[in-house]
C-alpha positions in Angstrom: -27.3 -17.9 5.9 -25.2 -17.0 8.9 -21.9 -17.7 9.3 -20.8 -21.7 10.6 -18.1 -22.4 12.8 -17.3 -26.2 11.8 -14.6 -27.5 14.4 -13.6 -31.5 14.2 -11.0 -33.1 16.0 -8.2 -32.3 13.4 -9.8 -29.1 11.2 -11.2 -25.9 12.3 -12.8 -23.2 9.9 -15.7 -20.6 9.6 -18.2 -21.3 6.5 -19.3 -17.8 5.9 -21.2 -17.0 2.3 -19.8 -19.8 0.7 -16.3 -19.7 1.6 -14.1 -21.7 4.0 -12.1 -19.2 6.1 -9.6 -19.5 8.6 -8.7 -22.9 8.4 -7.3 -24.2 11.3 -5.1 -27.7 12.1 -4.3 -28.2 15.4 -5.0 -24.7 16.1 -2.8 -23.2 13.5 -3.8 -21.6 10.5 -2.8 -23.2 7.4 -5.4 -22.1 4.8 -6.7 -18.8 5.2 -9.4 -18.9 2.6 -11.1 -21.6 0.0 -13.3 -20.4 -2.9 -15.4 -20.6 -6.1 -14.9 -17.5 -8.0 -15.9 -16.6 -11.7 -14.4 -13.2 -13.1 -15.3 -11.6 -16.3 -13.3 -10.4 -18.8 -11.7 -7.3 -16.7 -11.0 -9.7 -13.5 -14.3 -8.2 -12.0 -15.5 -10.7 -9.5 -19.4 -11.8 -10.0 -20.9 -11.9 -6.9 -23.1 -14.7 -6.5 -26.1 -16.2 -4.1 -25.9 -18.9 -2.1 -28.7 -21.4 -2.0 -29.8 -25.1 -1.4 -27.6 -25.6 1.6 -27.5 -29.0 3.0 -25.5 -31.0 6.0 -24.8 -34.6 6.7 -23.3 -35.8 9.5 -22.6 -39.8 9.5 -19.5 -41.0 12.5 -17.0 -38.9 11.9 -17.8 -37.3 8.1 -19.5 -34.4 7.6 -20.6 -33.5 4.2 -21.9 -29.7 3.0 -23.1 -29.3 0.1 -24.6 -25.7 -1.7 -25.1 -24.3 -5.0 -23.2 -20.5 -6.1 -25.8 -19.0 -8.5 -23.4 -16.3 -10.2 -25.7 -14.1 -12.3 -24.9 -10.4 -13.8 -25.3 -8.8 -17.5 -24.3 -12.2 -20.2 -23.2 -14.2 -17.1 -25.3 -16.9 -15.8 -23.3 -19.9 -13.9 -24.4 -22.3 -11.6 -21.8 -24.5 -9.2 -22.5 -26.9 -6.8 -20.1 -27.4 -4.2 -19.5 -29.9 -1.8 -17.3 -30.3 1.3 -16.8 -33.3 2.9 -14.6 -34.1 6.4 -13.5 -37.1 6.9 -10.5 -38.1 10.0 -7.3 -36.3 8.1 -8.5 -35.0 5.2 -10.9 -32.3 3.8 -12.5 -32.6 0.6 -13.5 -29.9 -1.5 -15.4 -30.5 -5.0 -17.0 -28.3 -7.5 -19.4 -29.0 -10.4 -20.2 -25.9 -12.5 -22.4 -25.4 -15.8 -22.9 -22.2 -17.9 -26.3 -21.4 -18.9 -25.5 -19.0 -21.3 -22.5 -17.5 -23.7 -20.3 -14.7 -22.2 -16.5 -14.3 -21.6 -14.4 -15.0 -18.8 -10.5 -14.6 -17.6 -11.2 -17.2 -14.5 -13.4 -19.7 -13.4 -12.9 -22.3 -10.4 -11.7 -22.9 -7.1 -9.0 -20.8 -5.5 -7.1 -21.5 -2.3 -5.3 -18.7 -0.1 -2.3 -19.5 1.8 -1.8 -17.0 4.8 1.5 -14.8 4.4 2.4 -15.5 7.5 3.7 -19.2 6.3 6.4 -16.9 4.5 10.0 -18.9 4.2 7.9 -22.1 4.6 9.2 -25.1 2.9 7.0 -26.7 0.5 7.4 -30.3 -2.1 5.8 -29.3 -5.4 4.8 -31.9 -7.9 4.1 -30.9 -11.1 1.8 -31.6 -13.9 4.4 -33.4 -15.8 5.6 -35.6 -13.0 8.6 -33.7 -12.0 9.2 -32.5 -8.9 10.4 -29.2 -6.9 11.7 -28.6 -3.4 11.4 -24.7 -2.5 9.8 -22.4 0.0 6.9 -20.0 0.1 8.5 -16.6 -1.1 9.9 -14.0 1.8 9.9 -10.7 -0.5 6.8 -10.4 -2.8 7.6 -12.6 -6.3 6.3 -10.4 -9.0 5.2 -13.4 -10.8 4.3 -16.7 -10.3 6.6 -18.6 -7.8 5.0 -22.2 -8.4 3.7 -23.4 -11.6 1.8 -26.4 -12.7 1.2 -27.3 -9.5 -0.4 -31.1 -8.9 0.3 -31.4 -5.3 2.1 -29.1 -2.6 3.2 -30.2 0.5 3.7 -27.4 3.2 5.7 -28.7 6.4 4.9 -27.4 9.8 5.8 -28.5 13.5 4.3 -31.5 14.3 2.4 -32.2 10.8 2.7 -32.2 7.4 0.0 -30.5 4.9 -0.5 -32.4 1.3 -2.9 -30.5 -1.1 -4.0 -32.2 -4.1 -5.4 -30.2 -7.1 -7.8 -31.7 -9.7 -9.4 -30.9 -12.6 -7.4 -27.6 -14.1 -3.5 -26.4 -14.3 -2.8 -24.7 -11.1 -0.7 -22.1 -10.3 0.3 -19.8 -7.2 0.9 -15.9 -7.3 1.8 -13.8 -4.6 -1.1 -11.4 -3.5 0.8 -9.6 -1.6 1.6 -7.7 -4.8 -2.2 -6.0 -4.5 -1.5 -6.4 -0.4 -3.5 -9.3 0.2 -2.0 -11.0 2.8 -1.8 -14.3 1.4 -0.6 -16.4 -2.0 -3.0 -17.9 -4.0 -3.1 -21.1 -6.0 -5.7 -21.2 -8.6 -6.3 -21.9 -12.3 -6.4 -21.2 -15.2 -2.0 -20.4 -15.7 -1.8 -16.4 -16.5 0.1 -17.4 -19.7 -2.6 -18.9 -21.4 -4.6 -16.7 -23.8 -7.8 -14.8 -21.4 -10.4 -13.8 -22.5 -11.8 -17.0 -23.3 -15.8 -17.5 -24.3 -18.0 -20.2 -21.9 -20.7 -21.5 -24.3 -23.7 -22.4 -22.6 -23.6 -25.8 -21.5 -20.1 -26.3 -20.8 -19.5 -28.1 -17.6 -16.8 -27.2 -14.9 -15.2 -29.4 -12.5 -12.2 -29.4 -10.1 -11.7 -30.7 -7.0 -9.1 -30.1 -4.3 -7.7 -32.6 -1.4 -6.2 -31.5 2.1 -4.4 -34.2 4.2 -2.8 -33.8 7.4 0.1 -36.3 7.5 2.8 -37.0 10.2 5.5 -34.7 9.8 8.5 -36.8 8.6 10.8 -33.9 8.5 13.8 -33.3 11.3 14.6 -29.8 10.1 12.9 -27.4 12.8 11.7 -24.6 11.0 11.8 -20.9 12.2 11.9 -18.4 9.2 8.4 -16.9 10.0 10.0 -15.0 12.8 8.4 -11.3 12.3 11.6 -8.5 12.6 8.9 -5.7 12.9 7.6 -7.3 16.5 11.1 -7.8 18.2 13.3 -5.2 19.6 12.7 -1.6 21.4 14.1 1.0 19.1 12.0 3.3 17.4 10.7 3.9 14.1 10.8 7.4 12.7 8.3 9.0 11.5 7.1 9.5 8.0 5.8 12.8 6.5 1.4 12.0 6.1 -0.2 14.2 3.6 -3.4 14.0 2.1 -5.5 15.6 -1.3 -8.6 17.8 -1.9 -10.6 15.7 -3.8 -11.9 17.6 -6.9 -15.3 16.9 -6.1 -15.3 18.1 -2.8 -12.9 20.9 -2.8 -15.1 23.6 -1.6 -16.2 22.0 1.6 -12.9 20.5 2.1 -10.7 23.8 2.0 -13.7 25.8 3.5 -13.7 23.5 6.9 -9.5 23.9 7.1 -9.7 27.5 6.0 -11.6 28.4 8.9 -9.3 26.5 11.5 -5.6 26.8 12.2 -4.0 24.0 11.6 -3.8 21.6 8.7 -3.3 18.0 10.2 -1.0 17.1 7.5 2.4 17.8 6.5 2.0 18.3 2.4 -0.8 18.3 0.1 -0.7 16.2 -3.0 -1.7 17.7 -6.1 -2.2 15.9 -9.6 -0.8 17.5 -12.5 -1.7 15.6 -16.3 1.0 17.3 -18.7 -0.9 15.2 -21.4 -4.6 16.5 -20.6 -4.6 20.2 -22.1 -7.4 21.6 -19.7 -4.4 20.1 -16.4 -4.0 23.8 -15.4 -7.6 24.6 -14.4 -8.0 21.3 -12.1 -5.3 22.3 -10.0 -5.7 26.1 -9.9 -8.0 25.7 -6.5 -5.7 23.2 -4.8 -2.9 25.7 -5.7 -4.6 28.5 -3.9 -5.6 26.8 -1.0 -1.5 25.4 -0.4 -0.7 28.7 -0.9 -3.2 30.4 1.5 -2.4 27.8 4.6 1.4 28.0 3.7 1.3 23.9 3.0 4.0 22.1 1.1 2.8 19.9 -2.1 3.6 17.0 -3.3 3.2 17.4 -7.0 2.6 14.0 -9.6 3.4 14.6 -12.9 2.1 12.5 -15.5 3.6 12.8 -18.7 3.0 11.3 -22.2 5.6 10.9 -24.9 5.4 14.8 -25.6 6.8 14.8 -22.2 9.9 17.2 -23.5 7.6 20.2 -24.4 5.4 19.0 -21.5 7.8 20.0 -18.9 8.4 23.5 -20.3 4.5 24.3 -19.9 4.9 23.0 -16.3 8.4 24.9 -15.3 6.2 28.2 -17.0 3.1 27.5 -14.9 5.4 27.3 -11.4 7.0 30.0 -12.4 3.7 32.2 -13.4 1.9 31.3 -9.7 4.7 30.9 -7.4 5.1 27.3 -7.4 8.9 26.6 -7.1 8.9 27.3 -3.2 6.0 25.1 -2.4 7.1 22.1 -4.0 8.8 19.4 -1.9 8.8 16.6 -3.5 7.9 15.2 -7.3 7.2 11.8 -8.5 7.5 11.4 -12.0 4.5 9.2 -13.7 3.6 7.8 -17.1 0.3 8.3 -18.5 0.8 5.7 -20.6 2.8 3.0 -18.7 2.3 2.2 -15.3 5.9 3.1 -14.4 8.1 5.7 -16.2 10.8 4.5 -19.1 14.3 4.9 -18.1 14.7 7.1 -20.8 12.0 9.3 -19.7 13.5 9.7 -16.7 17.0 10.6 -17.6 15.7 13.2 -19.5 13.4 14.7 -17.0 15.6 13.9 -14.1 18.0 16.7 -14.5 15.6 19.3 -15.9 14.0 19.2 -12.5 16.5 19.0 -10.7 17.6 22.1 -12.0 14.9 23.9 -11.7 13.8 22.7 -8.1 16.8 22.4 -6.3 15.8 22.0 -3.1 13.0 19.4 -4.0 13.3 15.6 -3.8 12.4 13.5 -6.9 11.2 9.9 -7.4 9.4 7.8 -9.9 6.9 4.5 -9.5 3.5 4.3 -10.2 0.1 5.2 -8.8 -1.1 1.6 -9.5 -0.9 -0.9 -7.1 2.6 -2.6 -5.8 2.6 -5.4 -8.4 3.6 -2.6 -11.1 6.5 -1.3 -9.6 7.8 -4.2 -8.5 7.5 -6.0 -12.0 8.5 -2.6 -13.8 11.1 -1.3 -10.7 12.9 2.0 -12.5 16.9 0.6 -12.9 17.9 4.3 -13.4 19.4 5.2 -9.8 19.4 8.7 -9.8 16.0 9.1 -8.0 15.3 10.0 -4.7 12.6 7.5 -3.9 10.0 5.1 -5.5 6.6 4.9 -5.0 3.2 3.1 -5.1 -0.1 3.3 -4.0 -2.5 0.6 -1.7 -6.0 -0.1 -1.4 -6.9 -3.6 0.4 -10.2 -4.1 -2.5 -8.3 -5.6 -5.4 -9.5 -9.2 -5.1 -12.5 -9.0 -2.3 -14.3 -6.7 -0.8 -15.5 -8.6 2.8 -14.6 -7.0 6.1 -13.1 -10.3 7.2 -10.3 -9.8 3.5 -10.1 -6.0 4.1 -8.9 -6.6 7.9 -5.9 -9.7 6.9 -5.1 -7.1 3.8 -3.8 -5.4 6.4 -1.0 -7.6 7.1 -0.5 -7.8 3.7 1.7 -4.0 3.6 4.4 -4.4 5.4 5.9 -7.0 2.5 5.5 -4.7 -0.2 8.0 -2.2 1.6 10.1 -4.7 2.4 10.3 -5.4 -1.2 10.3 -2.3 -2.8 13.5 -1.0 -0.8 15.5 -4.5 -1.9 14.8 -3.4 -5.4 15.8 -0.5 -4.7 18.9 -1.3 -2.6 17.4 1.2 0.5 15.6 3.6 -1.4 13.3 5.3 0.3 9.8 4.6 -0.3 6.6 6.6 -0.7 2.9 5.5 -0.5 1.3 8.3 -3.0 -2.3 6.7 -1.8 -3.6 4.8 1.0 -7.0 4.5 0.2 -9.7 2.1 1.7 -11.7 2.0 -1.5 -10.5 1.2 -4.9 -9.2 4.1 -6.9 -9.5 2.7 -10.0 -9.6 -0.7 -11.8 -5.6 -1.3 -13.2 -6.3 -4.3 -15.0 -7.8 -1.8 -17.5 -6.6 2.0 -16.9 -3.1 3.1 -16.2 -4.0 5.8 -13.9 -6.5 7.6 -12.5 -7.7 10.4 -14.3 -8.9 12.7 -11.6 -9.3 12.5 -7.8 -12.5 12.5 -7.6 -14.0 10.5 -4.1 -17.6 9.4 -4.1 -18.9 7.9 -1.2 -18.3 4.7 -0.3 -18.9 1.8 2.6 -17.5 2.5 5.7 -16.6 5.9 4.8 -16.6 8.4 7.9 -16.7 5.2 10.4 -14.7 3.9 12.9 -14.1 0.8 11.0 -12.3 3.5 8.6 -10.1 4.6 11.0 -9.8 1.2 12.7 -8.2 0.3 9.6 -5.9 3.6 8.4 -4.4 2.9 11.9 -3.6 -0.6 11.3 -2.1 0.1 7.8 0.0 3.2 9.3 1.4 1.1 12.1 2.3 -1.7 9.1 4.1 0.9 6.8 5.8 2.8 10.0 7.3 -0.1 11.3 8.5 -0.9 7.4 10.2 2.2 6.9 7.6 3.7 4.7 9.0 7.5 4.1 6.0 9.2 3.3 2.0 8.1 3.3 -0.4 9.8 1.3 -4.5 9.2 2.9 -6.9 9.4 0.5 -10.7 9.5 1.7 -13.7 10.5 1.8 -13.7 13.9 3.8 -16.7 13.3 6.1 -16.2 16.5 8.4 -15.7 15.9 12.0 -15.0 12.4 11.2 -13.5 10.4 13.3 -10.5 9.7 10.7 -10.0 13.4 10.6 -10.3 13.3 14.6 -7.3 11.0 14.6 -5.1 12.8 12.3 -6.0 15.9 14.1 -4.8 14.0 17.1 -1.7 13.1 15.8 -0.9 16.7 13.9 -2.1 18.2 17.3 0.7 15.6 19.4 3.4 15.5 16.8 5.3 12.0 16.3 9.2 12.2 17.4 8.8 8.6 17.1 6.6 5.6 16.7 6.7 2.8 19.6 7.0 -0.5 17.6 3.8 -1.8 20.0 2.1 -4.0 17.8 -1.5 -5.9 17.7 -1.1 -9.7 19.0 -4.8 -10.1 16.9 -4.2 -8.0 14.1 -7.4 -9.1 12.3 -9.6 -7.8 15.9 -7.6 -4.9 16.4 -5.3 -2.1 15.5 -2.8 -0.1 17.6 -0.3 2.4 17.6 2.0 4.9 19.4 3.5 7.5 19.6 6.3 9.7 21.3 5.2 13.5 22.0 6.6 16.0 23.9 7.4 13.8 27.0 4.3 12.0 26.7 3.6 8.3 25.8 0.3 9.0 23.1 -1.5 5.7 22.2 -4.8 4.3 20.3 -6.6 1.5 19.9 -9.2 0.2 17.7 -11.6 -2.5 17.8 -11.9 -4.0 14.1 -14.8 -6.4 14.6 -18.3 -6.2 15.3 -18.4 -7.8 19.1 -16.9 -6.5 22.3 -13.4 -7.6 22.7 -10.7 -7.8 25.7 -7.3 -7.7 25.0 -4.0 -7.1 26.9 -1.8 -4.2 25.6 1.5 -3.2 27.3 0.3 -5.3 30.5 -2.9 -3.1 30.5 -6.1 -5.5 30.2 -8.6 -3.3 28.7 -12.5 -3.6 26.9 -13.5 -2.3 23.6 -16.7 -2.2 22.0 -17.8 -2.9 18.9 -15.4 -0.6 16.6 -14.5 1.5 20.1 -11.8 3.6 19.7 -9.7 4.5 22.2 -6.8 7.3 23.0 -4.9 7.2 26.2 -1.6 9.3 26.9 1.1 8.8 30.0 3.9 10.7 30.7 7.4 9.1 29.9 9.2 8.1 33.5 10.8 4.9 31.9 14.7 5.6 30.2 13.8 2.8 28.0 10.6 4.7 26.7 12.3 7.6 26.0 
C-alpha cells in the first residue's frame, strides 16, 4: 500500500510498510520510528508483507489495524497490529503467533527515539517499581543506558511525553553505535540468553502507550544545541582515500591508468598476516600504487602468531619497495574486533622502527560499537579507527537518509575515549561489508553490486556523510564503492581532487533527511554542491540563495571569494 500521512490535532506521522515514522507532537518530532520486528538467530531482520489493512474513524479515534506476515526458511509468524488515536494518546498493540519452530534473538515492538533529543531529560520507572531521573546520553553509551524500563517520561517545551511499555522487559541502546541516528527501546534485555526456540503456537503480545501531558517542569531545557552548526571557522580537511576492490581490479586501475590524476590521496590495501596465500591479493594493488606514485594505507591483521607475522611483512616491504609508500598503518586483529594491548605494545615499536616516517593506529574495521566498547587503553598510537555503513538495522531510504545524522556522534565519541586522538574512518561504505554479529572482519574487499550503486542517491548520501565527519574532525575517510565508471560518485571526487580543499565551510543542510551540502575553499574560489535526497522536486534556501532541485539533482556551483570573512 502506499505510504499514509495521518495528521490529528495533537499527533502527526507517516504510516509507510507498516511502520509509524516521523512522529510528530505539536510539530516536533519525538518518535522517529515505531515497529514490529522479528530477527533470527544472527539479528538478520525477516522482512515481512503487509496485508488485511483496515481504518476506522469514530469522533475523534481512529483505529488501524494490519497483519505482518514474516515468512523465510523455518520462520513463519503472523502479527496483527493495531493503532488506535484517541485526544492525547496513541495506542499501539501487537498480537503475534508462530506457526512453526525456528529460533530467534528478538521478537516485538521497537520504538526509535531521534538523536536529536540528545541531553533530554527523562523519568524512568522500572520494572521493579523504582525509579530513575537521567537524560538521553550526549556521547554514544556503549551499552544500555536504561534498563527495565516500564515507563519513560521525556520532557520538552510546552509538553510532556509519557510512554508506557507492556507485555516484555524493555530496554534502550544507543544506535548511534551502528550510526543510526536514534536510541531504541525494545525487548527482549541483551543479557538474557539468545538464541531462544519459538514453538509453533506460542502467542506474542506487547503493547505500548504515548501520552502527551502538560509539561509540569520549570527547568527550560537547551542541551540539544548542535556545536557543528554555530560559528564561521573552518574545518580542515581530512586525507579521502579509497581501495581497488579485488573483484574489480582490472577495470578499476585500467580506467585511472589511463588518466592523470588519481582523485584520492592514499589507497588502502588489506594485508591478512594470518591467511598464507595474503601476499598474492595484494601484489596487483601494490603495482598499481607504485605505478601512479600513490601513498597506501596498509591494514594489518594479525593473529596470535602475530610475532613471526610481522617479520614476513617487514621482508615483503622490504623485497618490493614498500617502506616509502606507506603512510599510515592500523593495526587489526583477526580474531578480536579490536587489537589486545599486549599485541600492540609489542608491534608498536617494531613498526615504528621500521617505518619511521609512517603514522600508526589501532581500532577495528567493524562498526563504531566495537571500538568504543573495546577502545585500545595503550596510548602510544597515533590514531583510532572504525568503519560506517548506515544498513546495520534497516535498509529503507527513509533509515539510510536519518543514519546520516547518526556520524557525527561517533567521532565525537571516539576522540573522548581517546582524549583527542585523531580519528580515522577505514570504510565509508553505503552497503554492508559484512555481518559483525557473526565475523570479525572481512575477509577480502570484494564489492558486488548493490542498490543505488552508481546513482545520485549514492553520492547524495557520501556528501552528507563527508560533511558529518568533516565538521567532527574526522582525520581521514576511507570510500568504499562500487566503481561504476564515469559515475557520478567518481564525478564528485574527481571534482573535489580536481579543486583541492584548503578548508571546508561549516554550511550545513537545515533538512538533512531532503538534502545534503557541502563546501569548499579552493584557490580563491568558494566550490559548493548540493544534493537532493528524496524522490520529489524540492526548494530550499542555501546561503540566502533560493534554489530548485529535482528529484536526486545534483548541483555544483563555484564563486570567487570577495568576502574577508569567507576567506
Amino acid at each position: 500500500m502506499d505510504p499514509l500521512s495521518i495528521d490529528t490535532n495533537l499527533f502527526s506521522f507517516l504510516f509507510s510498510d507498516g511502520d509509524l515514522r516521523k512522529i510528530n507532537i505539536q510539530g516536533k518530532e519525538i518518535i522517529q520510528r515505531i515497529y514490529f520486528a522479528v530477527r533470527d538467530e544472527e539479528w538478520l531482520n525477516i522482512e515481512y508483507v503487509v496485508k488485511n489493512f483496515n481504518s476506522e474513524l469514530s469522533g475523534t479515534t481512529a483505529i488501524y489495524s494490519y497483519d505482518l506476515i514474516f515468512k523465510k526458511s523455518k520462520v513463519d509468524f503472523t502479527a496483527r497490529l493495531t493503532i488506535k488515536i484517541e485526544h492525547n494518546q496513541l495506542v499501539i498493540e501487537a498480537f503475534g503467533k508462530a506457526s512453526t519452530n525456528f529460533m530467534k534473538n528478538r521478537i516485538g515492538l521497537c520504538i526509535h527515539l531521534p538523536s536529536s533529543l540528545k541531553g533530554t531529560p527523562c523519568n524512568v520507572s522500572h520494572i521493579d517499581h523504582t525509579f530513575t531521573s537521567t537524560e538521553l546520553p550526549r556521547l554514544v553509551s556503549p551499552h544500555q543506558p536504561i534498563k527495565e524500563i516500564s515507563q519513560i517520561e521525556l520532557q520538552s517545551d510546552g509538553f510532556q511525553v509519557r510512554i508506557n511499555f507492556e507485555g516484555d522487559i524493555f530496554e534502550m541502546e544507543d544506535q548511534r553505535n551502528w550510526t543510526d541516528a536514534s536510541y531504541k527501546i525494545y525487548s527482549t534485555p541483551l543479557e538474557l540468553p539468545f538464541p531462544i526456540e519459538v514453538k509453533k503456537g506460542d502467542l506474542f503480545h506487547q503493547k505500548i502507550s504515548v501520552t502527551v501531558l502538560p509539561n509540569v517542569y520549570t527547568t527550560t531545557y537547551s542541551g540539544n544545541e548542535d556545536p557543528k552548526n554555530t560559528g564561521q571557522q573552518m574545518f580542515p580537511s581530512p586525507r579521502l582515500g579509497t581501495i581497488i576492490p579485488g573483484n574489480l581490479a582490472g577495470d578499476m586501475m585500467n580506467h585511472f591508468l589511463e588518466r592523470d590524476t588519481f582523485p584520492f590521496s592514499f589507497l588502502r590495501i588489506d594485508f591478512h598476516l594470518y591467511n598464507d596465500s595474503w601476499e598474492e591479493k595484494v601484489v596487483n594493488s601494490i603495482l598499481f600504487a607504485r605505478k601512479k606514485n600513490i601513498p597506501v594505507y596498509a591494514l594489518l591483521y594479525f593473529s596470535e602468531q602475530y610475532k613471526s607475522e610481522i617479520e614476513i611483512f617487514k621482508s615483503f616491504c622490504k623485497h618490493n619497495s614498500l617502506l616509502q609508500f606507506i603512510h599510515s598503518i592500523a593495526l587489526l586483529s583477526s580474531e578480536e574486533f579490536v587489537p589486545a594491548d599486549n599485541y600492540l605494545r609489542d608491534l608498536i615499536p617494531v613498526l615504528r622502527t621500521f617505518f619511521p616516517n609512517a603514522r600508526i593506529g589501532a581500532g577495528t574495521d567493524a562498526n563504531f560499537a566495537q571500538l568504543n566498547r573495546n577502545f585500545p587503553s595503550f596510548q602510544e598510537i597515533d590514531f583510532s579507527c572504525y568503519s560506517i555503513q548506515p544498513q546495520e538495522h534497516a535498509s529503507d531510504r527513509l533509515s539510510i537518509t536519518e543514519n546520516i545524522m547518526g556520524q557525527y556522534d561517533t567521532v565525537k565519541t571516539a576522540q573522548s575515549l581517546g582524549k583527542g586522538m585523531p580519528i580515522h574512518i577505514t570504510a565509508l561504505s553505503l552497503f554492508r561489508r559484512f555481518n559483525a554479529n557473526v565475523e570479525k572482519h572481512t575477509s577480502d574487499n570484494h564489492v558486488a553490486n548493490y542498490p543505488y550503486a552508481g546513482s545520485n542517491f549514492e553520492t547524495a548520501w557520501f556528501i552528507g556523510a563527508l560533511h558529518e565527519l568533516i565538521a567532527a574532525g574526522a582525520e581521514a575517510i576511507i570510500s568504499i564503492f562500487y566503481p561504476v565508471l564515469n559515475s557520478p560518485l567518481l564525478s564528485f571526487f574527481e571534482i573535489l581532487s580536481n579543486h583541492p580543499p584548503e578548508g571546508f565551510y561549516p554550511d550545513c543542510s537545515s533538512s538533512p533527511e531532503k538534502y545534503a551540502s557541502l563546501a569548499w575553499k579552493s584557490k580563491g574560489k568558494k566550490h559548493s554542491v548540493i544534493a537532493n535526497l528524496t524522490d520529489g522536486p524540492i526548494i530550499i534556501l542555501q546561503n540566502s540563495c533560493k534554489m530548485k532541485l529535482d528529484p536526486h539533482e545534483i548541483q555544483y556551483t563555484e564563486k570567487e571569494i570577495t568576502d574577508q570573512s569567507e576567506s
